[in-house]
Backbone as CSV, one residue per row, in Angstrom:
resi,resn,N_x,N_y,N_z,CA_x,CA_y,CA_z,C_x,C_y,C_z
1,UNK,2.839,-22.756,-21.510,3.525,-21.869,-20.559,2.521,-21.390,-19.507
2,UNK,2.723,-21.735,-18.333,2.189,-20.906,-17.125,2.418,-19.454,-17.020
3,UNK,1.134,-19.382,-16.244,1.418,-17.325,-15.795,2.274,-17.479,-15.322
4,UNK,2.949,-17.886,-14.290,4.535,-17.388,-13.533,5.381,-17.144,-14.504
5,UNK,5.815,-18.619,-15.094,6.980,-18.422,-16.527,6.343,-17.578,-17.975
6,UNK,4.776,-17.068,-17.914,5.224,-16.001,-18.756,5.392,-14.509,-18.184
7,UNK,5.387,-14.455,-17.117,5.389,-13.443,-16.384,7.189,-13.169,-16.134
8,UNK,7.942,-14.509,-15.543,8.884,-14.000,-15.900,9.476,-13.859,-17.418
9,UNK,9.321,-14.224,-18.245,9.578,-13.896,-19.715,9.321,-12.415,-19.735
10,UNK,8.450,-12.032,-19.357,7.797,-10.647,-19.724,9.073,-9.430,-18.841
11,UNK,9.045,-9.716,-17.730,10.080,-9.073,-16.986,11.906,-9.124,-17.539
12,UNK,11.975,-10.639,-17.952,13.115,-10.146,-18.584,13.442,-9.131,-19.689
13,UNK,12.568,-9.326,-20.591,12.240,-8.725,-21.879,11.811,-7.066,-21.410
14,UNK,12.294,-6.585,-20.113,11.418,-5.164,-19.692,12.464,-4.397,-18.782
15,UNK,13.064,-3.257,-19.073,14.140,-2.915,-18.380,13.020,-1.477,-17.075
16,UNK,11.878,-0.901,-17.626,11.527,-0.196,-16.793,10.000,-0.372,-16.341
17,UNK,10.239,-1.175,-15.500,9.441,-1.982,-14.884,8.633,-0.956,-13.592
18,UNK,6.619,-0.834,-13.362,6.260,-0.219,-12.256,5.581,-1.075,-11.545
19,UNK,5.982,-1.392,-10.456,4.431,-2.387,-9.769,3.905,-1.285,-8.786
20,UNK,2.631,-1.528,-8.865,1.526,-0.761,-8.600,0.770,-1.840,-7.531
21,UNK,0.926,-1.778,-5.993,0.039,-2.683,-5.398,-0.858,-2.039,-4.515
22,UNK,-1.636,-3.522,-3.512,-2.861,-2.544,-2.975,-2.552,-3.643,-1.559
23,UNK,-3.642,-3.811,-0.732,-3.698,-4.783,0.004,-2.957,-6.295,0.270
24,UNK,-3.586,-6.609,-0.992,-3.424,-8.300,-0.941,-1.746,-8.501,-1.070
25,UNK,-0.743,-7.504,-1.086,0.018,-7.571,-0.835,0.761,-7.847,0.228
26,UNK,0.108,-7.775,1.031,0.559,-7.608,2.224,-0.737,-8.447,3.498
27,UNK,-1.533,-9.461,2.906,-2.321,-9.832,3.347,-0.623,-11.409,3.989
28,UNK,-0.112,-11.727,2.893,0.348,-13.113,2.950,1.496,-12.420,4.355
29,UNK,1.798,-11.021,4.719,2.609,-11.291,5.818,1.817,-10.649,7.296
30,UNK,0.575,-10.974,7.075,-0.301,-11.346,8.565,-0.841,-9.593,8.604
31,UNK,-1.445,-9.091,7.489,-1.686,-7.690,7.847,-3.342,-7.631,7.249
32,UNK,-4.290,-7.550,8.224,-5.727,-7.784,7.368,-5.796,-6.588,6.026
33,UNK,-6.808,-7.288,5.126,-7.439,-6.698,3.905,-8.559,-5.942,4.634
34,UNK,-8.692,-4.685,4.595,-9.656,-4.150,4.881,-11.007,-4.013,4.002
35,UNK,-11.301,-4.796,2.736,-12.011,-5.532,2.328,-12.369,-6.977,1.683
36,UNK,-11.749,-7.561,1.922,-11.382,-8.954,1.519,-12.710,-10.119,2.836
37,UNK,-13.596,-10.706,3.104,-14.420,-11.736,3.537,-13.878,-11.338,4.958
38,UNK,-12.933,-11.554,5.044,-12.740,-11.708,6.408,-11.397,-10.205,7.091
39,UNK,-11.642,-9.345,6.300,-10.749,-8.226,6.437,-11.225,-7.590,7.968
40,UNK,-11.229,-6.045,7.900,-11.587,-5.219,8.742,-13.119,-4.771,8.713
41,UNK,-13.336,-4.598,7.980,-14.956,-3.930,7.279,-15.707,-5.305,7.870
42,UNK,-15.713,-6.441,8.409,-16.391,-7.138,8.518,-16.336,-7.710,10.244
43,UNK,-15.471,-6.891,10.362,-15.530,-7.281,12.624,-16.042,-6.278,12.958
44,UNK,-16.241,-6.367,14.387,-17.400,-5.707,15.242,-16.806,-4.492,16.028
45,UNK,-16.885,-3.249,15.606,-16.873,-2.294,16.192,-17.801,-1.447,16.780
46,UNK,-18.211,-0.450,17.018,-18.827,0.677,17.143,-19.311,1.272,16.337
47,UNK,-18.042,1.811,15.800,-18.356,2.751,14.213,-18.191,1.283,13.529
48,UNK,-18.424,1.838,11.736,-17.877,0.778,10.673,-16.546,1.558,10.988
49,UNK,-15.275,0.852,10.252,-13.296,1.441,9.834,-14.046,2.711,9.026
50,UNK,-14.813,2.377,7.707,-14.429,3.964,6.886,-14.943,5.248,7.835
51,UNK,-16.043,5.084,9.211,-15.951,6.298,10.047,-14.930,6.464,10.699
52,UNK,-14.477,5.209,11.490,-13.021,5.780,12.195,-12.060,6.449,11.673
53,UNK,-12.028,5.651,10.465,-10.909,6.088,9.456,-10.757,7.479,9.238
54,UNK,-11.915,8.453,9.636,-12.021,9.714,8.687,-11.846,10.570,9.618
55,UNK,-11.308,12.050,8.624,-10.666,12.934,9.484,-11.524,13.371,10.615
56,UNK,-12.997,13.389,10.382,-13.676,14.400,11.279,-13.912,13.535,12.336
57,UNK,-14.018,11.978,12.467,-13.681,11.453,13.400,-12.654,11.382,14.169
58,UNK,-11.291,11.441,13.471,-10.107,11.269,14.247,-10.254,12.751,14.945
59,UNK,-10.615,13.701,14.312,-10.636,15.250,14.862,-11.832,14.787,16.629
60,UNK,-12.831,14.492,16.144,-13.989,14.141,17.272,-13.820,13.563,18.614
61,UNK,-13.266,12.411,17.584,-12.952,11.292,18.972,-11.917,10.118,19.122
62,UNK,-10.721,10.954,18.720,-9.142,10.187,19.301,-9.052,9.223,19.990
63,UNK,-10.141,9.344,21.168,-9.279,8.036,21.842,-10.157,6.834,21.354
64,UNK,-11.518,6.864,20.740,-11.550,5.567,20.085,-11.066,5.545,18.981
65,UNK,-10.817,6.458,17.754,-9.723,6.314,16.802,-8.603,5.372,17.162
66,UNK,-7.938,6.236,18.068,-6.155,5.537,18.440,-6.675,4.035,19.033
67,UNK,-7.671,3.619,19.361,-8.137,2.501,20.406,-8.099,1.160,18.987
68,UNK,-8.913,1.938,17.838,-8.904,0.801,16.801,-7.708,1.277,15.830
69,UNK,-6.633,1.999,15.758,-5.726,2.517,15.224,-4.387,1.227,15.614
70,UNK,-4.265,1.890,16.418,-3.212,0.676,17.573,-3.762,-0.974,17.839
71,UNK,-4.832,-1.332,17.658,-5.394,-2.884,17.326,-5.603,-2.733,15.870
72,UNK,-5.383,-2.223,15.315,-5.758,-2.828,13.828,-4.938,-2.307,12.829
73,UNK,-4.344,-1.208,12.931,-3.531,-0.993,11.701,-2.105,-1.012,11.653
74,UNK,-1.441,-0.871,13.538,-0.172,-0.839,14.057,0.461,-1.940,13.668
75,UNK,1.098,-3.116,12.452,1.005,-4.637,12.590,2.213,-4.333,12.451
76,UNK,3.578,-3.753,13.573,4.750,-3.923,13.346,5.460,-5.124,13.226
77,UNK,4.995,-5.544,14.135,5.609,-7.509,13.636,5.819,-7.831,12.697
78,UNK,5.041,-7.298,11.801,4.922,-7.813,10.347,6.288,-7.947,9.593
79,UNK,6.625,-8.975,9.113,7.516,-9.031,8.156,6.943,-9.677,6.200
80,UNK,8.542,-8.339,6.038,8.147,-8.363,4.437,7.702,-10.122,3.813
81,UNK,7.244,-10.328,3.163,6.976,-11.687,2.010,7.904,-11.783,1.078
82,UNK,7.438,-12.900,0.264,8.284,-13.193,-0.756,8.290,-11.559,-2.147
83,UNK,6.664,-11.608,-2.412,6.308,-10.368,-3.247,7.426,-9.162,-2.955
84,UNK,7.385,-8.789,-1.572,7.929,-7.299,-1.091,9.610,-7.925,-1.693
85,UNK,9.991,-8.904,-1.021,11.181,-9.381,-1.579,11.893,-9.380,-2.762
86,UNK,11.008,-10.052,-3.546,11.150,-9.945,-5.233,10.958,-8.811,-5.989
87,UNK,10.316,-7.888,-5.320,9.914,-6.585,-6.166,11.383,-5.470,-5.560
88,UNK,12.319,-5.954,-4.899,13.520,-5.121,-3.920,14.653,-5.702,-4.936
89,UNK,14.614,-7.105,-4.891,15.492,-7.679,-5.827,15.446,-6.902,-7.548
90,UNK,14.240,-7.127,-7.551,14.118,-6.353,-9.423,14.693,-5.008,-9.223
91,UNK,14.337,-4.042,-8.317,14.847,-2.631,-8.296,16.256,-2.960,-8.472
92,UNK,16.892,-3.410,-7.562,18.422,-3.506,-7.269,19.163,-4.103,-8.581
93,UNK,18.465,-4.925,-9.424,18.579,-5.384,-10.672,18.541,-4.394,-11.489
94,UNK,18.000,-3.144,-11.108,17.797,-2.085,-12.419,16.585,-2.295,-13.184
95,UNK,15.709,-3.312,-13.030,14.727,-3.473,-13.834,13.590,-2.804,-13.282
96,UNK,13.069,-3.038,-12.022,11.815,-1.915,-11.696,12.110,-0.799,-11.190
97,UNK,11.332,0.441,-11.815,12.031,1.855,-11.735,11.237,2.155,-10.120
98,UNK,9.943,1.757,-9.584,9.240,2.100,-8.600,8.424,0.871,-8.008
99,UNK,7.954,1.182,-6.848,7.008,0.695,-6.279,6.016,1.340,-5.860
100,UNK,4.878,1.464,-6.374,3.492,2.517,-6.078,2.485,2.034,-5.288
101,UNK,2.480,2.069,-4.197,1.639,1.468,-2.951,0.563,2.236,-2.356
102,UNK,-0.233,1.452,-2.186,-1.715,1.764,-1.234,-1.837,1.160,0.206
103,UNK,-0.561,0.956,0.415,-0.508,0.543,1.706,0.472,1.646,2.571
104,UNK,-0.035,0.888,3.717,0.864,2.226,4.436,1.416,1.671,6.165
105,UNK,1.842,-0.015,5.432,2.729,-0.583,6.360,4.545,-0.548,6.474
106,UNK,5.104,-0.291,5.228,6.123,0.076,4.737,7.288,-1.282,4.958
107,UNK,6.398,-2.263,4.369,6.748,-3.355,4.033,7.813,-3.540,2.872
108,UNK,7.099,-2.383,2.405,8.652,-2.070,0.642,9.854,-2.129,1.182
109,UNK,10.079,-0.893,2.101,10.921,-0.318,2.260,12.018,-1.101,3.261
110,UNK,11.524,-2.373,4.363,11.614,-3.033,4.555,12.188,-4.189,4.098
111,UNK,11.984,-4.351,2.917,12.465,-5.681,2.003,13.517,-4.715,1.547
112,UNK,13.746,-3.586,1.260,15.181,-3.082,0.596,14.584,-1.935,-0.699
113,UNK,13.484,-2.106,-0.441,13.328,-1.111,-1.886,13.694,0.299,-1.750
114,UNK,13.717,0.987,-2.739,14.467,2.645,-2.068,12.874,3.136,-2.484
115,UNK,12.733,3.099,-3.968,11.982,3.998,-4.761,10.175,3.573,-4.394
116,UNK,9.883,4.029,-3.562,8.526,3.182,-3.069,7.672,4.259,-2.639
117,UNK,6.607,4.715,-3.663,5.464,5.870,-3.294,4.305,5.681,-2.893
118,UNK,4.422,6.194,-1.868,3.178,5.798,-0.814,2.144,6.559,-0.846
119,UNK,0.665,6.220,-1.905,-0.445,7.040,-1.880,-0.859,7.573,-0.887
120,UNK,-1.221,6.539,0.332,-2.233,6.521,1.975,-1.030,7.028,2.490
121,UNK,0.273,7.113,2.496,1.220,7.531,4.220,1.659,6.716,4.360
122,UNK,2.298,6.621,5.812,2.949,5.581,6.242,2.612,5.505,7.994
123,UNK,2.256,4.543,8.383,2.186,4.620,10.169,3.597,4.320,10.631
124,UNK,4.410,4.996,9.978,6.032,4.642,10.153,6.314,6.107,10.537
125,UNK,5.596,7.186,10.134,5.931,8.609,9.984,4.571,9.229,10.964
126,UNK,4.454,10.090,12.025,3.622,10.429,12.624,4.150,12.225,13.297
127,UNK,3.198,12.897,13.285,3.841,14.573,13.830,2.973,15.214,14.481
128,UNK,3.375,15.876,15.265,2.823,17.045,16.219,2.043,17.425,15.546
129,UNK,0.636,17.980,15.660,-0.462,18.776,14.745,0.126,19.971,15.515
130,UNK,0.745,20.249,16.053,0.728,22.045,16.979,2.140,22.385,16.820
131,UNK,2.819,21.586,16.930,4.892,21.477,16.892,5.301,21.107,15.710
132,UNK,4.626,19.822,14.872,5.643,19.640,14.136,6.412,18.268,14.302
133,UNK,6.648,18.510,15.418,7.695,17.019,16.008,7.140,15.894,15.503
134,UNK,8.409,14.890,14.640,8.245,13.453,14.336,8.235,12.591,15.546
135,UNK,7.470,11.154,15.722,7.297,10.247,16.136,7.708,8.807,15.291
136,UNK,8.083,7.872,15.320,8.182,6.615,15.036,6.657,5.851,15.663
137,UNK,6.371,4.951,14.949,5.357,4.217,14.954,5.120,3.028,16.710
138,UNK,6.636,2.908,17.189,6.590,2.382,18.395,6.307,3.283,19.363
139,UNK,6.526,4.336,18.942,5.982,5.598,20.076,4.544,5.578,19.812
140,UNK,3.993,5.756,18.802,2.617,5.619,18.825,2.092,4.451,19.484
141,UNK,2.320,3.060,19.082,1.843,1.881,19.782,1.616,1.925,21.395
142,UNK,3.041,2.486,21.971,3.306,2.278,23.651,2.501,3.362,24.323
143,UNK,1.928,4.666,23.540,1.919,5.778,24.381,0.198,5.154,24.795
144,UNK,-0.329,5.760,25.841,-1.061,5.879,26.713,-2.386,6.346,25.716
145,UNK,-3.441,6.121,25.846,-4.739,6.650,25.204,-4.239,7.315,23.848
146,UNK,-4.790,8.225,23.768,-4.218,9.614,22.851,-2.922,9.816,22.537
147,UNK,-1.948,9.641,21.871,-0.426,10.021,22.388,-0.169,11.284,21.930
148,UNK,0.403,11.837,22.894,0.856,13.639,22.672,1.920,13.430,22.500
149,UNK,2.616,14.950,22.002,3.874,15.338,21.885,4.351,16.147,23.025
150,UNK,5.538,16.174,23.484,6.072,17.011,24.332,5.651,18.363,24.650
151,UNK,5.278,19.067,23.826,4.701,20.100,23.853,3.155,20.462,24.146
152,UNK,2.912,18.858,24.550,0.967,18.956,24.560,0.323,18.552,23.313
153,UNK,0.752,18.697,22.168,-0.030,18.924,20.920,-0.565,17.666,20.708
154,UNK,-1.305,17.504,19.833,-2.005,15.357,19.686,-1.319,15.585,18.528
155,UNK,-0.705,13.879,18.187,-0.045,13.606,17.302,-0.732,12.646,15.979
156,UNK,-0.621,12.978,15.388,-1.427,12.309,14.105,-0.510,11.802,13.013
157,UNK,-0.888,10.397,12.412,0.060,9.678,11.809,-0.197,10.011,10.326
158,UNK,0.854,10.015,9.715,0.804,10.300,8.177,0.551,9.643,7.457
159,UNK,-0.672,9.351,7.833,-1.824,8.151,7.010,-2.729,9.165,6.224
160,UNK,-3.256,9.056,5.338,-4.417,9.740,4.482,-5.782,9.286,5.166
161,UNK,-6.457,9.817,5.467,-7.799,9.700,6.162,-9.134,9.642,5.440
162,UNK,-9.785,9.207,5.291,-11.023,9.497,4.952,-11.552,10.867,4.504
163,UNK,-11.834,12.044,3.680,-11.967,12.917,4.150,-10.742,13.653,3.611
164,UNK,-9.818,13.298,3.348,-8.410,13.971,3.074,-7.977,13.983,2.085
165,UNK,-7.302,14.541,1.249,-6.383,14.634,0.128,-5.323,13.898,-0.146
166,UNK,-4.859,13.337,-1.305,-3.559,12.817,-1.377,-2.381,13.622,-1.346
167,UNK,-1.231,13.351,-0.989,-0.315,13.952,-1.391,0.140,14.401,-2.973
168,UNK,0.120,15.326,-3.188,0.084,16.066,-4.877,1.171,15.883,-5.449
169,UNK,2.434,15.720,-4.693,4.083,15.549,-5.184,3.882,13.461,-5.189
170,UNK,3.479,13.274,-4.300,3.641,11.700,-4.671,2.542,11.397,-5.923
171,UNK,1.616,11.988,-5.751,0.434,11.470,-7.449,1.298,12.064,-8.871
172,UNK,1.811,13.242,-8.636,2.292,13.403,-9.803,4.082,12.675,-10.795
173,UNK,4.931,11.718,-8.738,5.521,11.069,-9.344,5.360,9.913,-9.699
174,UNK,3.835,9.439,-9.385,3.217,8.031,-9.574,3.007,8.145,-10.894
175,UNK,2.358,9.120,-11.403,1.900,9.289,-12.963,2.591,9.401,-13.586
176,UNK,3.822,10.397,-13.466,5.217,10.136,-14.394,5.928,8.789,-14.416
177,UNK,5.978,7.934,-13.353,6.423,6.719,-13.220,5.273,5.567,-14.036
178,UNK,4.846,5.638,-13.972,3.414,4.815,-14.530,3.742,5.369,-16.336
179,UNK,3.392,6.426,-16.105,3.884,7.178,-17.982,5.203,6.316,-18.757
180,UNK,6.305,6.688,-18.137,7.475,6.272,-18.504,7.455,4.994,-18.532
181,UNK,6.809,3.961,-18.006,7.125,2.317,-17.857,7.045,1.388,-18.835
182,UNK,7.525,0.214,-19.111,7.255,-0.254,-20.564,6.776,-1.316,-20.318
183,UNK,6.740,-1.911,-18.466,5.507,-2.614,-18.268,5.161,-2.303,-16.881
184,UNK,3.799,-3.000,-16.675,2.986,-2.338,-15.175,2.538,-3.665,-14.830
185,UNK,2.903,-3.791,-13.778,2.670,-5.024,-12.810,1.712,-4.567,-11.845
186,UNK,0.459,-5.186,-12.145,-0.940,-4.586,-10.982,-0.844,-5.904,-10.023
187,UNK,-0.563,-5.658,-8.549,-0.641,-6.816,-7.874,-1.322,-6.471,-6.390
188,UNK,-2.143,-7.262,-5.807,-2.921,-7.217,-4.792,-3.719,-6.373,-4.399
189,UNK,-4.396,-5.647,-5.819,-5.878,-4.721,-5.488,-6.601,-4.953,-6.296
190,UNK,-8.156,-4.251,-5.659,-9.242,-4.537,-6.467,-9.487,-3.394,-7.371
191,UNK,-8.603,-2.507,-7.219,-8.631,-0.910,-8.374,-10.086,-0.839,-7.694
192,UNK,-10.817,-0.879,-6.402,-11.917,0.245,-6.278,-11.807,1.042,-5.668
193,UNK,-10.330,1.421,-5.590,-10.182,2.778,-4.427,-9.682,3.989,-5.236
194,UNK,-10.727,4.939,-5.272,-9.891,6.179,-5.768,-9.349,7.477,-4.788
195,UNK,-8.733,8.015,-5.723,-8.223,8.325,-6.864,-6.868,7.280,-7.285
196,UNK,-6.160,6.787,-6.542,-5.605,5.604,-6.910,-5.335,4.748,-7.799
197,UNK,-6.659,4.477,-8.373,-6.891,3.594,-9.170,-6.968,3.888,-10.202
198,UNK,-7.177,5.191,-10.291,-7.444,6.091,-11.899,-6.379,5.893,-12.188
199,UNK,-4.877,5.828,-11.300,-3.500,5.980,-12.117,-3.088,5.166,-13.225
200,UNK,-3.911,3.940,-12.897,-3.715,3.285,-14.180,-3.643,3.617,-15.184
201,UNK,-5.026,4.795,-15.758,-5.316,5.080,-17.050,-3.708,6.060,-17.532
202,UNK,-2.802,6.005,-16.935,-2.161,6.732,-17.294,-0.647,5.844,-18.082
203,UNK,-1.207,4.586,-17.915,0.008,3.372,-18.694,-0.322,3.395,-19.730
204,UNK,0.659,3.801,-20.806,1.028,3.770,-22.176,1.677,3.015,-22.318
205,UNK,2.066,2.061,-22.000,2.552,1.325,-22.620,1.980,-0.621,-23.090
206,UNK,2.790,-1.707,-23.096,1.625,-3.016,-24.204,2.170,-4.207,-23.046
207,UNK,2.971,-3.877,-22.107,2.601,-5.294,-21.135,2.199,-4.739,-19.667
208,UNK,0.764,-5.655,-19.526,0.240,-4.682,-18.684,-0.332,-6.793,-17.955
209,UNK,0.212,-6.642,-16.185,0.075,-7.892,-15.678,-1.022,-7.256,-14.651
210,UNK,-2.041,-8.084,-14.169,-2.652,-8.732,-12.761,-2.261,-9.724,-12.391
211,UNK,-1.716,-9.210,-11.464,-2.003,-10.652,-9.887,-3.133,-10.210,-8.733
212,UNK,-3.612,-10.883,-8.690,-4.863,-10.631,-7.757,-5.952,-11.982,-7.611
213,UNK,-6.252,-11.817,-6.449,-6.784,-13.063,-6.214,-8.141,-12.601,-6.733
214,UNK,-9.230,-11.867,-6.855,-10.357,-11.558,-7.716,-10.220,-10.939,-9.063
215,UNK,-11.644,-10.710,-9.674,-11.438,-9.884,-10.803,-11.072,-8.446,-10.481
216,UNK,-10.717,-7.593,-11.344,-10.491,-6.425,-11.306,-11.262,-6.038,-12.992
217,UNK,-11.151,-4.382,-12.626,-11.648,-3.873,-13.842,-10.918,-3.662,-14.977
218,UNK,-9.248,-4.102,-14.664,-8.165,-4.124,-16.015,-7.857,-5.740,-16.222
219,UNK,-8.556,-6.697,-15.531,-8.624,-7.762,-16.122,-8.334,-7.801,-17.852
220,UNK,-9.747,-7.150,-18.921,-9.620,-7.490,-19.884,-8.983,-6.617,-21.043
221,UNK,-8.068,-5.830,-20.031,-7.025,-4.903,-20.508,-5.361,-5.679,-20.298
222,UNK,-5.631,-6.305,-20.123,-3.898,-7.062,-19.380,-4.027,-7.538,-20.220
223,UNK,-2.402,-7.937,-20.399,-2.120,-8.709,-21.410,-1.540,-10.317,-20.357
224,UNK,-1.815,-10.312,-19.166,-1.825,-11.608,-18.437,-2.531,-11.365,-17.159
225,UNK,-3.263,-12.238,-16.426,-4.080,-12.212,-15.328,-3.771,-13.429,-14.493
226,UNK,-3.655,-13.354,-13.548,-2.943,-14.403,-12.176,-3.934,-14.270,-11.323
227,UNK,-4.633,-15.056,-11.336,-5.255,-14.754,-9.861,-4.537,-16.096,-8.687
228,UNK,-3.739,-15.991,-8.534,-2.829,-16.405,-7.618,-2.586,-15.774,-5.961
229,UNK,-1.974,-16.451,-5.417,-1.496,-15.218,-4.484,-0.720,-14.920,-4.509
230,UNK,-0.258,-13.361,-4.696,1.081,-12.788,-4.803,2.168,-13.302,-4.782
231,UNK,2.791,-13.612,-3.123,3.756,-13.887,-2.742,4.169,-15.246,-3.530
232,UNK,3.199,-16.013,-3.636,3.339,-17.855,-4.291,3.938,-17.394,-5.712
233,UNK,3.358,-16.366,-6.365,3.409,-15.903,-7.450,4.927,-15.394,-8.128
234,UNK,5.410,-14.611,-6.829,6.501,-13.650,-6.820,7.828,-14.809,-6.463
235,UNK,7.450,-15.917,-5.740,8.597,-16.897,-5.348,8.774,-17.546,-6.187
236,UNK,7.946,-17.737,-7.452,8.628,-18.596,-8.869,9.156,-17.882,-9.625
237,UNK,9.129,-16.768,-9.897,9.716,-15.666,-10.819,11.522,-15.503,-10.819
């Protein structure tokens, strides 16, 4: 038996199902790995991404923030994959209770998923730092240098920054979701991003999958390992 066909065996046999992804999810529908050989961390900027990335930069200096913000993380084009696909289908099936993401393209939500918790944010969701006022992500793309809000205020996207905190209501329904599951599907990260990655330690339960194209550190905790690519992965299932 191949990983795909025991992977789907495993899913049938599993009514509350969590996938837990990172990047490489979302690498197969044209969105760089910001550490992967040829990701972000490895082209030529100014700063390295983890300074831009961070609050006291975006606080400093906005308009080269928004300059590599809008070239590099804006990838609306993007359409969902097979993975985002198949993991919308299982929800709607009743079998996966969530989708727990480290991305913050909103590719889930996209393919149809409802239940999809977003550690980093979303560049789908953006607000007034002074008002309040929501933005959509095409308003961010089109606006001019800096983009303000009507009121003057600079607008900042509901991305987690460098420097910043997670959201406390989404970690604590990641951990109850992760708690409750009777299997955990780890697909397209390297688990070296925390606090994130700690959520793992919080699966109690005995089928525990990787898909990932490298090792990871729950490699020899799974009870199956794929290093496949996702999407190839998710279209035989």
């Amino acid at each position: 038996m191949n990983g795909t066909e025991k992977l789907k065996e495993l899913i049938n046999g599993s009514n509350n199902i969590v996938f837990f992804g990172g990047a490489g999810v979302s690498t197969e529908s044209g969105i760089p790995d910001f550490r992967s050989t040829d990701g972000l961390y490895h082209q030529e900027y100014d700063y390295p991404p983890e300074t831009i990335l961070s609050h006291s930069f975006f606080m400093r200096n906005p308009e080269e923030f928004y300059r590599f913000y809008k070239n590099k993380m804006l990838c609306l084009d993007a359409k969902p994959n097979m993975a985002h696909k198949k993991l919308a289908e299982l929800e709607k099936a009743g079998k996966l209770k969530a989708v727990i993401t480290q991305n913050i393209d909103g590719l889930h939500q996209a393919a149809g998923s409802k239940e999809v918790l977003e550690l980093h944010g979303s560049v789908h969701r953006n607000y007034c730092m002074k008002c309040g006022k929501s933005y959509d992500a095409e308003y961010m793309l089109h606006a001019e240098g800096v983009p303000t809000c009507s009121c003057g205020g600079r607008i900042k996207p509901d991305v987690v920054l460098y420097e910043e905190g997670l959201d406390m209501t989404v970690m604590a329904r990641a951990i109850q979701a992760i708690q409750d599951a009777d299997m955990l599907i780890i697909g397209g990260t390297s688990l070296i991003v925390y606090p994130a990655a700690g959520l793992i330690d919080y699966y109690r339960g005995n089928k525990l999958v990787v898909i990932n194209m490298s090792v990871t550190s729950q490699d020899k905790n799974a009870d199956l390992v794929i290093q496949e690519p996702i999407g190839k992965v998710f279209a035989g299932i």
